[in-house]
C-alpha positions in Angstrom: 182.3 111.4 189.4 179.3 110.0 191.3 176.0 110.9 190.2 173.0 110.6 192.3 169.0 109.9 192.3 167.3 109.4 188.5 168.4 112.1 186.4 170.5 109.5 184.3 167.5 107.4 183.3 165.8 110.2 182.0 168.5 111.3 180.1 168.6 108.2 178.6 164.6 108.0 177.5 165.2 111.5 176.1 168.0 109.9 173.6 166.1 106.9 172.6 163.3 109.3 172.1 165.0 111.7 169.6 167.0 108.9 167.5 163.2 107.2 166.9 162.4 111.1 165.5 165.5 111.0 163.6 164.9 107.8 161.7 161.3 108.5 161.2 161.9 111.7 159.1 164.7 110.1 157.4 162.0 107.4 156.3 159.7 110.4 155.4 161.9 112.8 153.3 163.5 109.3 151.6 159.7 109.0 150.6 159.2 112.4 149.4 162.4 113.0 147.5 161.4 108.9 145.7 158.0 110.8 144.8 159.8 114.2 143.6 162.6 112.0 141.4 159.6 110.8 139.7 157.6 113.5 139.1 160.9 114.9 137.9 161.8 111.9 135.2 158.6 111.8 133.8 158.3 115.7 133.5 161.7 115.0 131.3 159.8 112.7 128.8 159.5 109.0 129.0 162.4 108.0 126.4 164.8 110.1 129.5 168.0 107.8 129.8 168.4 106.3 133.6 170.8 107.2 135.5 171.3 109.5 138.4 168.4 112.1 139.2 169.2 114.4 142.2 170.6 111.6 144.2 168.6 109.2 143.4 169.2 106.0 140.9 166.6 105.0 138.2 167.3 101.5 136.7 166.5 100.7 132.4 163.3 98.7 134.2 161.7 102.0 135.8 162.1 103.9 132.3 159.4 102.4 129.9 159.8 102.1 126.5 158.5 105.2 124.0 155.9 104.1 121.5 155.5 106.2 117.8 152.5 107.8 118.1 150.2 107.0 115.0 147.1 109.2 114.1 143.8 107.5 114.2 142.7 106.6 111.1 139.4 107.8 110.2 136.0 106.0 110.5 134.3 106.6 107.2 130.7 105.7 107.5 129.5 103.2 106.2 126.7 103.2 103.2 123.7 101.9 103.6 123.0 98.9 101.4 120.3 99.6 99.8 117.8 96.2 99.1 118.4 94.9 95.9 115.1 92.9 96.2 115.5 90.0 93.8 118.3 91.2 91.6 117.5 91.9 88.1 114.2 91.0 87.0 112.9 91.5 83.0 110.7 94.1 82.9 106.9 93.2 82.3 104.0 91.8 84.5 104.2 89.9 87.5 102.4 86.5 88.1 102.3 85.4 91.8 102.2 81.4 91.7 101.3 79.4 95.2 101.4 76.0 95.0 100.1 74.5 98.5 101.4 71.0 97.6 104.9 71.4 97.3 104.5 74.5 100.3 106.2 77.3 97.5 105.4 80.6 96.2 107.4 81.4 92.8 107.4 84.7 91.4 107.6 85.2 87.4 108.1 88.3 85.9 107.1 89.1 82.4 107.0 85.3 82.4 110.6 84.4 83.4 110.9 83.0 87.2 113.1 85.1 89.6 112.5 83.8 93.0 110.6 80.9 95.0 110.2 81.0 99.0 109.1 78.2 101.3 105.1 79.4 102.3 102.6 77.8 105.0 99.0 77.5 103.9 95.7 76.8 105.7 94.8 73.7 107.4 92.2 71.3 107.2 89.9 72.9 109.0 90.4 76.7 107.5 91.7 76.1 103.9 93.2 78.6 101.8 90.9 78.8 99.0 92.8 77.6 95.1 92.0 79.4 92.3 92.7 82.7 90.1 92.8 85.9 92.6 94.4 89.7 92.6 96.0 91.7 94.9 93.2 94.1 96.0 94.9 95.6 99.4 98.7 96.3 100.7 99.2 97.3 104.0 103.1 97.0 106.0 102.1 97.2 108.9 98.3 95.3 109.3 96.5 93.6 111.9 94.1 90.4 112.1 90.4 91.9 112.1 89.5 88.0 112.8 91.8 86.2 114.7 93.4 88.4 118.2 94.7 91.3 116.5 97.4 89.3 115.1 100.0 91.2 113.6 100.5 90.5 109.7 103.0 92.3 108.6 103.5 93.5 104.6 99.8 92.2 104.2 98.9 91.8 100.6 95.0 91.2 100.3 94.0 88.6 97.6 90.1 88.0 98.9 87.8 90.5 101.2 86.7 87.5 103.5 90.3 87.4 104.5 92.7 85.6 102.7 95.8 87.5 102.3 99.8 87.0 102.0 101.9 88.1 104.5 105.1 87.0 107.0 104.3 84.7 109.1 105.9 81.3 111.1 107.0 79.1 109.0 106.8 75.5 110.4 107.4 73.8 107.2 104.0 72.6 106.9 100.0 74.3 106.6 99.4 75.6 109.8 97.6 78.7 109.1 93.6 79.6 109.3 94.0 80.2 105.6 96.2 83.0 104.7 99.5 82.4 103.1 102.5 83.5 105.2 105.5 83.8 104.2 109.2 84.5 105.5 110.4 87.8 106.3 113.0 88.2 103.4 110.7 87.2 100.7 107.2 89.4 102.2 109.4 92.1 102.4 111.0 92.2 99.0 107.9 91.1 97.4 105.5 93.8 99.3 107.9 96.6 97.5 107.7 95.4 94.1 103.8 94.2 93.0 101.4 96.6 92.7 97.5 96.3 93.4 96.1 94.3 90.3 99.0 91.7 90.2 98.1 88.0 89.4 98.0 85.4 92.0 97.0 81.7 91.4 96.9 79.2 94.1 96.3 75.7 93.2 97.7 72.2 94.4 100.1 71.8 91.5 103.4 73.5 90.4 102.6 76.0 87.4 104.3 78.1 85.3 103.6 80.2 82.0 103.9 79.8 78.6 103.9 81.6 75.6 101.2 81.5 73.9 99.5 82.5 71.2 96.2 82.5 69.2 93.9 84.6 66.3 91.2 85.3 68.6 93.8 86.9 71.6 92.9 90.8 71.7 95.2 93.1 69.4 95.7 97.1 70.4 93.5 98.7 68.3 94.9 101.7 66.4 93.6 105.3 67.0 93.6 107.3 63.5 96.0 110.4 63.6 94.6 113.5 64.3 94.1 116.0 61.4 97.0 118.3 62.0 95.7 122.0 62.5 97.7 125.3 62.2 97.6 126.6 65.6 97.9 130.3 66.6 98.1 132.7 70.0 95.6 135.0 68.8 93.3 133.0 67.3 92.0 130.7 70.3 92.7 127.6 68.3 91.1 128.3 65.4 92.7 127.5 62.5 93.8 130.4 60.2 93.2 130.9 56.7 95.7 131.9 54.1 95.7 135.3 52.5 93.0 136.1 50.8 93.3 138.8 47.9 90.3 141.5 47.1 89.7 142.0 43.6 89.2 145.7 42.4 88.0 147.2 39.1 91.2 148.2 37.1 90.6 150.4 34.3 91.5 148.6 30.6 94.1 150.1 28.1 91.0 150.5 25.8 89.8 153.6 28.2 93.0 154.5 29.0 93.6 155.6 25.7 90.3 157.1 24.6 90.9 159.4 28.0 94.5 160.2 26.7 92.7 161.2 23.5 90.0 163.3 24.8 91.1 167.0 24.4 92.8 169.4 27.6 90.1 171.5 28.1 87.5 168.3 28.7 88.1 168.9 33.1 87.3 172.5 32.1 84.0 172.2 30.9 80.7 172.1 32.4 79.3 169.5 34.5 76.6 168.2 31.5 80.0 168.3 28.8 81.8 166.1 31.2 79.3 163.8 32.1 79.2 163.2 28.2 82.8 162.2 27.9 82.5 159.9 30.6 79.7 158.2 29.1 81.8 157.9 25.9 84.5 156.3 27.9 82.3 154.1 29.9 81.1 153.2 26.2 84.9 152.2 25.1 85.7 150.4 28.5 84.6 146.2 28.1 82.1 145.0 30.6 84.2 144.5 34.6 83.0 142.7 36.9 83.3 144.0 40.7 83.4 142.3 44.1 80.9 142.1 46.7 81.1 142.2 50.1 80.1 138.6 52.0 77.1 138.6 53.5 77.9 137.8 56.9 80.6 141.3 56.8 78.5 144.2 58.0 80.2 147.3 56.7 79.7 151.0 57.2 78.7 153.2 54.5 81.4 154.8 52.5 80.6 158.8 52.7 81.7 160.6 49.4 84.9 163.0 50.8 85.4 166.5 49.7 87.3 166.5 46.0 87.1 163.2 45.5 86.1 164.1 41.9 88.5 166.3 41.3 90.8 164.1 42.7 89.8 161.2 40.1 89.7 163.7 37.5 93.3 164.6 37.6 94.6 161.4 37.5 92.3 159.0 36.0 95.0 156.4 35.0 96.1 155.4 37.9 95.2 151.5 39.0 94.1 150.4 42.0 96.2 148.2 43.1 95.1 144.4 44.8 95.2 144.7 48.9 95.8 141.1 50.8 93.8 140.9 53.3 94.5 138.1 56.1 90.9 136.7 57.5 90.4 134.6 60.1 89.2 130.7 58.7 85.9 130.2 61.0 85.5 126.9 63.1 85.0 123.9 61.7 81.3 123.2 63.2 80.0 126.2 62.1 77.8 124.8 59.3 76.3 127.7 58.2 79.3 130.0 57.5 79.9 131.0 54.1 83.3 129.6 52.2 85.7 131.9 51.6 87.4 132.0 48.2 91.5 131.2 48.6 92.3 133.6 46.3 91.3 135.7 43.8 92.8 137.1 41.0 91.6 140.7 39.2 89.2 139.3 36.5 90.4 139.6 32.9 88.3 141.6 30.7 87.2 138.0 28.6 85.6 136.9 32.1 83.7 140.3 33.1 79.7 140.1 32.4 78.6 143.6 31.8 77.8 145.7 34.3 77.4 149.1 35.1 80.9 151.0 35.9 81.1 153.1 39.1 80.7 157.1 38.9 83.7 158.9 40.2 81.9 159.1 44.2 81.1 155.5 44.0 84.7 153.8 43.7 84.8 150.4 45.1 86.4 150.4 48.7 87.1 147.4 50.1 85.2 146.1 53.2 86.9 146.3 56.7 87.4 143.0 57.7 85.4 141.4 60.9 86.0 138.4 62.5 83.4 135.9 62.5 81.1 135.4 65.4 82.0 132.6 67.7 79.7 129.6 68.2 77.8 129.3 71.2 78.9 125.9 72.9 76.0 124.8 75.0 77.1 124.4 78.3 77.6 120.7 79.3 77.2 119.3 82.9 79.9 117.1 84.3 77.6 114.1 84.8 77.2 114.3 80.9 80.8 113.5 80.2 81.9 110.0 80.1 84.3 108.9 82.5 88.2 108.0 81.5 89.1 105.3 83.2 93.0 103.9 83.1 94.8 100.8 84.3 95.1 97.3 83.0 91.7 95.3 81.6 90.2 92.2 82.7 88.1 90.3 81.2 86.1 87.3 81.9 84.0 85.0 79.9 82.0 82.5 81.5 80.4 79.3 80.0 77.9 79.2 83.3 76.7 82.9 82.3 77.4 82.6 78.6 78.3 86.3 78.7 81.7 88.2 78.5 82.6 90.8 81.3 85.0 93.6 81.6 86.7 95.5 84.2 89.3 98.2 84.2 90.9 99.3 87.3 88.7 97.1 89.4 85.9 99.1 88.0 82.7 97.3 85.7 82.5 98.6 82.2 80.2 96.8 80.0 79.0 93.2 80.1 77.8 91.6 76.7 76.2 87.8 75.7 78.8 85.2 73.7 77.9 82.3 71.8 79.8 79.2 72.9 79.5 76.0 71.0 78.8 72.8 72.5 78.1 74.6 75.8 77.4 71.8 77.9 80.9 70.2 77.7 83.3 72.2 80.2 86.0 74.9 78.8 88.2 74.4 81.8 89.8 77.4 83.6 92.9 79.3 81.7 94.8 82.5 82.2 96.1 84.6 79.7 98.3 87.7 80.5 98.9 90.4 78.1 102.9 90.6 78.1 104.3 93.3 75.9 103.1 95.2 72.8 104.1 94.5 69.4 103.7 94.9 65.5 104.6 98.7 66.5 101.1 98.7 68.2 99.4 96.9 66.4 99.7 93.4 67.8 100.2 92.0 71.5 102.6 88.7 73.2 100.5 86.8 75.6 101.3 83.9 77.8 99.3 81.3 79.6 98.4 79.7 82.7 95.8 76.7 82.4 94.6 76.2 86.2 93.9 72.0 86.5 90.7 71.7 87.7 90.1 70.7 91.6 87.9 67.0 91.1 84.9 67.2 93.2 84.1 64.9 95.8 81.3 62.2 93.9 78.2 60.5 95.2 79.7 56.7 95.2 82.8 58.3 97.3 80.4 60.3 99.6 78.7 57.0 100.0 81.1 54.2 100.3 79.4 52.6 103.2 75.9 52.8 101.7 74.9 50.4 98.8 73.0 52.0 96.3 71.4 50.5 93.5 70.9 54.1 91.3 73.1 53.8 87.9 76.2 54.9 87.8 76.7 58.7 87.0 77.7 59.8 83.8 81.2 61.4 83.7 81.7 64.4 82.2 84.5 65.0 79.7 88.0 66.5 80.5 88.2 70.0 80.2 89.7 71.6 77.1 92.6 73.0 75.9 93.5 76.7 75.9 93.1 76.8 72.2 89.9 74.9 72.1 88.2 76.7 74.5 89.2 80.1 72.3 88.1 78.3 68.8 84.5 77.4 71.1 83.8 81.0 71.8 82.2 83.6 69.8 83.0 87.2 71.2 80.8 90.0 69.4 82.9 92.3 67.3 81.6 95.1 69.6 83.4 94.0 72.4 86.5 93.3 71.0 87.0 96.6 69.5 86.6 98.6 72.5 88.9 95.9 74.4 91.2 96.6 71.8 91.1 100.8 72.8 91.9 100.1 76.1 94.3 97.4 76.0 97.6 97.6 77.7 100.1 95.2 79.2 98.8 93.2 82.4 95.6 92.9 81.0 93.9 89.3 81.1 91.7 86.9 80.1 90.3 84.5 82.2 88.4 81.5 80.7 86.2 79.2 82.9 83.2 77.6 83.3 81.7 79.1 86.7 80.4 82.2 87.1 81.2 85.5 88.9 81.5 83.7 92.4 80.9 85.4 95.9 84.3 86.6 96.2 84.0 88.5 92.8 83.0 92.3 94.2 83.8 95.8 94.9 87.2 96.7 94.0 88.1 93.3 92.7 89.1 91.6 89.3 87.6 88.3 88.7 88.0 86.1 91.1 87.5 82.2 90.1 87.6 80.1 92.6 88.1 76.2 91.7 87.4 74.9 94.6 
């Protein structure tokens, strides 16, 4: 066979052509039915054995392994630890304690120390002022009126010029413009526990109190106990009287029987005949004594009824018997209000002056009873009444004044002179704390903080490059002790008595020689500044 022309090569392209389709989808449906065996074993769970799959081979490596499925355990939240502050701390006042020589603030509560931080004082050039202050102002979240609107957070405020505590940087060393900062922890635990009036005492040295005790220390003074009264809803607080009985005439055996004698026909006869035999009766009956109505009782008069002589008549033996009678006891203040007998009994016959017996219309009735009449209180104006005040008391006596001063609740009260012996020698400066009350009441614990006195600078050190020829000054003595300076003063007995009302614990007693210095103001305790 011969073939001819080109039909051959194209034949050939045509072949070539369809086997490169062939192997193409080959490749493709070898690629889909991979995908479907998939799809297929992981339908069937991913612990399916391998094996053969509609043609297709999975190998152990292609099969992972099936984990247990373990429920979530539950998140329970958290609770929030609440700040313990400093632990457990007695119960009783705080005193605040800065000492800018060591750089610490101690805190003491009801004279036991719980905690001490690390503080930074003033410089040089802006001091913080030593003495005995008060926290007079709190305020978390504060800002500088003096320096840039600096913040000063958990500000407490010991002066109004502008000396406070608060957090602050803490370089280790003063670097403040006078305030006192402190560390976060310790401003913020100790802003939530004191309370305006708390003791503060900065001074150069490290201090702590002690007990202390002395005659001349202020003692609660007792209140006598109120007279107990017998209270009643109805009777507006008056007190109320016990029963009081009404005498009434009772007629004696004596007449009894001469009526029992007198013949039947006696309520039969005329009016003139029985008018006789009551006169001869009266004439038998003792002398009886009757009971008038009080003064202050107005009552109505008693209008004879129809047959009440007949009535008595007929039954002229009968008693009257006693009627209690419950009257109202009138208030105390009412000076001119009759007394009241408690009780009274019908008089005997032996007791009875004579008098004239009633006729048969004019048989004692008792009076109705009336209340008393209220007194008038004369209205009072508010100004009039005294003010109560409460809180702690401070007091302050001053050598420089020679007078004794007393606060309460940063408000004056009174202000009275003392006698001090020898008072040109110096008392020194002492602080003493009421603690806790004692003797059921009657007697107080106090403890004491004696502040050292900050040395002045003298004339010859002033003048250490100038020669002068003027004698030497005289030195004055050291200050004295705590119970020295008590024994030296003489408090009126005026003043201690109403210290004594008012006394509670965290009251003081501050002792110095100056006076009531600049800082000393509005809404302040006593502030003594010793240097």
């Amino acid at each position: 066979m011969k073939f001819t022309g080109t039909a051959p090569l194209a034949c050939g392209r045509c072949g070539l052509n369809a086997l490169r389709i062939a192997l193409a989808s080959g490749v493709a449906w070898s690629c889909l039915a991979g995908l479907a065996g998939s799809a297929e074993a992981a339908t069937r769970g991913m612990g399916a054995p391998y094996g053969w799959y509609d043609g297709w081979y999975a190998p152990p490596a292609a099969v992972p392994a099936r984990k247990a499925r373990v429920a979530p355990a539950r998140k329970e939240k958290a609770e929030t630890k609440k700040d313990a502050g400093f632990g457990q701390m007695p119960k009783g006042p705080l005193q605040i304690v800065v000492s800018i020589g060591s750089q610490k603030v101690t805190l003491f509560s009801n004279g036991v120390r719980v905690a001490q931080g690390p503080v930074s004082t003033g410089v040089p050039g802006h001091p913080t002022p030593t003495g005995v202050f008060s926290i007079i102002e709190k305020d978390r979240y504060h800002h500088s009126n003096l320096y840039s609107n600096a913040p000063m957070p958990y500000m407490q405020r010991i002066t109004w010029s502008g000396v406070a505590l608060h957090e602050g940087v803490l370089p280790g060393y003063p670097a403040s413009h006078g305030c006192i900062r402190m560390s976060h922890d310790f401003a913020q635990k100790l802003w939530l526990i004191t309370n305006l009036g708390a003791r503060v005492i900065v001074t150069h040295h490290d201090l702590a109190p002690v007990e202390f005790m002395h005659p001349k220390l202020f003692a609660p003074k007792l209140k006598p106990p109120a007279p107990a009264v017998a209270m009643d809803g109805g009777s507006e607080g008056r007190g109320v009287a016990p029963a009081i009985v009404m005498a009434q005439a009772t007629i004696p055996e004596a007449a009894i029987d001469a009526i029992e004698a007198a013949p039947p026909a006696a309520a039969t006869k005329p009016a003139s005949d029985a008018s006789d035999d009551r006169k001869a009766a009266e004439a038998a009956m003792p002398p009886m004594q009757t009971m008038k109505p009080r003064d202050d009782v107005v009552a109505t008069d008693a209008q004879p009824a129809q047959g009440s002589e007949e009535a008595n008549a007929a039954d002229p033996t009968e008693p009257i018997q006693p009627i209690e009678v419950a009257a109202p006891m009138a208030p105390s203040d009412a000076g001119n209000a009759p007394e009241l007998p408690q009780r009274s009994e019908p008089a005997t016959p032996a007791q009875m002056p004579p008098a004239a017996a009633p006729s048969g219309s004019d048989v004692f009735k008792p009076a109705p009873t009336v209340d008393p009449a209220k007194p008038v209180t004369p209205p009072t104006k508010a100004a009039d009444q005294p003010t109560k005040r409460s809180g702690q008391v401070a007091v302050f006596v001053s050598r420089k004044e020679q007078k004794i001063f007393v606060r309460q609740g940063f408000v004056p009260l009174f202000d009275m002179p003392v006698v001090i012996d020898q008072p040109d020698q110096p008392l020194g400066t002492h602080v003493f704390t009421a603690m806790e009350v004692t003797d059921n009441g009657s007697g107080m614990r106090w403890n004491l903080i004696s502040v050292p006195t900050e040395p002045a600078a003298s004339t010859e050190q002033r003048d250490t490059r100038k020669k002068s020829r003027e004698a030497p000054a005289v030195r004055v003595k050291s200050p004295a002790s705590a119970a020295e300076a008590l024994n030296r003063i003489q408090i009126p007995k005026e003043a201690v008595d109403r210290i004594g009302e008012i006394l509670i614990p965290g009251s003081s007693l501050v002792v110095s020689d100056e006076g009531l210095g600049r800082e000393t103001g509005r809404y302040t305790e006593f502030i003594v500044l010793s240097r």
